[in-house]
N, C-alpha and C positions, 0 to 999 in steps of 0.2 A: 240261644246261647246266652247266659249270663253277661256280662255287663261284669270283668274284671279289673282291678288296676293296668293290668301286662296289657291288656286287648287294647285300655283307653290310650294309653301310653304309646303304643302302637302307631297313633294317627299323632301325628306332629301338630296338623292344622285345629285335632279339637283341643292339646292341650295349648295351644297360643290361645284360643279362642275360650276357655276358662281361665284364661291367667288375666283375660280381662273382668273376669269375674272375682277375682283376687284368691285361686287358689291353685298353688305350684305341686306341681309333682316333682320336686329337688326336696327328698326330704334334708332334716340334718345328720350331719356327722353323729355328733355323740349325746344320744340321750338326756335331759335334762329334768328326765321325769321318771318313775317309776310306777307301776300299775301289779297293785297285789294279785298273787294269781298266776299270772304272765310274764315266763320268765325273760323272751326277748320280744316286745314287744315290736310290731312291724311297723313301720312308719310310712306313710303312705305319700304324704306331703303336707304343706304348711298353708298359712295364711300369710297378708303383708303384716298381719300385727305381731307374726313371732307364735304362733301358736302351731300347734300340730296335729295332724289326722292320724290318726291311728287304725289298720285294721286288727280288731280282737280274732282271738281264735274261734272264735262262735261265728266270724263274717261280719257283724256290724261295725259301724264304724263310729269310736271316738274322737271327744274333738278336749286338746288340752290345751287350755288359754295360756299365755305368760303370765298372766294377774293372776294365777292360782285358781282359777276354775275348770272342773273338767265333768266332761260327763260324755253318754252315748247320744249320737247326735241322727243315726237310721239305723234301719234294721239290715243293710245290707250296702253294699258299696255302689250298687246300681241307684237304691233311694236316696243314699246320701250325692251322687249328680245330679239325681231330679231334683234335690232340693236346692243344691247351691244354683240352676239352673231357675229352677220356679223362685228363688227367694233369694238369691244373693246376698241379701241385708239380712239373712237369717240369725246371725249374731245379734242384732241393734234387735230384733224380735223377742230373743230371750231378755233382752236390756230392758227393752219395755215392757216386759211380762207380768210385771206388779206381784213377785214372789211363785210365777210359776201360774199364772189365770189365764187359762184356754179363750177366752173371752177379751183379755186384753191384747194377749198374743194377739189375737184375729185384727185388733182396732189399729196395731200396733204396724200388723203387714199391712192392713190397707194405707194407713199413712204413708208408711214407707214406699211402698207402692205409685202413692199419688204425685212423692215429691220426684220419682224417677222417669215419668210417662216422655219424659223431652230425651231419654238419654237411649239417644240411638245405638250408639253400641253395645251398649248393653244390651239391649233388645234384639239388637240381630249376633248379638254372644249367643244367648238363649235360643234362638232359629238355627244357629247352623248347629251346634252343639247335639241339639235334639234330630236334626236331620243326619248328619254325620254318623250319629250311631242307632241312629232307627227306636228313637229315647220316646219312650210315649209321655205326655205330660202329667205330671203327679196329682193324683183325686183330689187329695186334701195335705197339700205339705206343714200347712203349719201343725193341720190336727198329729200329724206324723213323727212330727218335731215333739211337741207337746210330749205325746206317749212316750217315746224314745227317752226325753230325759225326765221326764216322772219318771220313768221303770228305772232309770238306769243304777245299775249295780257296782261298778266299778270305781275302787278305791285307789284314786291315785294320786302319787304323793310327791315333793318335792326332795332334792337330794338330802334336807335335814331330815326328812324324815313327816316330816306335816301333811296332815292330808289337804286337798285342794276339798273347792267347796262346788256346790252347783251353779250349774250354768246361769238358772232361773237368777234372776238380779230382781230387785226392790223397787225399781221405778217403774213409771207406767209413764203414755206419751204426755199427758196431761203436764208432767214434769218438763216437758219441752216443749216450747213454743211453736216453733215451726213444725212440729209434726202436731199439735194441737190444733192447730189452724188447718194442716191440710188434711185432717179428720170431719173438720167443720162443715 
């Protein structure tokens, strides 16, 4: 059985136990975005930074920042778990992505990775989360990620009408100290 919003929604405990992973199923009231194509786009839930999940009518799921970025973030609403699950910091990944480089992405999770090894909770988010709904662990989430928003198609835009831009951001961790060092 698929892995849907209504199923995940369903269990109270795994969504307390993603909300430690910083993503709500409270979407918002009233749209602040528009996505060509789509005439009511569904909104799935949010981030703590203001930003929103979207599910597209194809199933995958978008992810639209408040800073004007947006793009397709899985191919499905089950990968997009696995990955807020296997990556939590999957945002700060695309940050450090150095314009979109599969290869920085990678340097970029391991840092991230390294500097969260003490943070229990978050670790036992990811265990029960995965256990709770029988969630197997994702092959390769960054490579996942990467595809996901290289492919992505979706033109979405602010209410003046401007389109947002890609997720992929310009820096790499090299650009940050402390994730520079916990690469080292």
């Amino acid at each position: 059985m698929p892995l849907t919003p209504e199923r995940l929604i369903s269990d109270s405990k795994v969504v307390a136990w993603l909300g430690r992973l910083d993503v709500s199923f409270a979407p918002d009231e009233e749209p602040w975005f528009t996505i060509d194509g789509v005439e009511n786009p569904r909104q799935i839930g949010s981030d703590g930074s203001g930003g929103a999940f979207v599910l597209l009518p194809a199933q995958n799921v978008l992810y639209v920042s408040s800073d004007g970025r947006a793009g397709i973030i899985a191919e499905s609403f089950e990968a997009f778990i696995q990955l807020v699950v296997a990556r939590p910091y999957w945002l700060d990944i695309l940050k450090f992505s150095a314009g979109g480089d599969l290869q920085e992405m990678r340097r970029a999770a391991d840092a991230l990775e390294a500097t969260r090894e003490d943070e229990d909770d978050v670790n036992e988010a990811r265990e029960e989360v995965r256990e709770r709904l029988g969630l197997p662990e994702a092959d390769d989430p960054v490579g996942a990620l990467y595809e996901a928003v290289a492919a992505s198609d979706a033109i979405v835009r602010a209410t003046d009408g401007s389109p947002f831009t890609t997720l992929f951001n310009r820096f790499s961790i090299d650009n940050n100290p402390m994730l520079r060092n916990a690469a080292a």
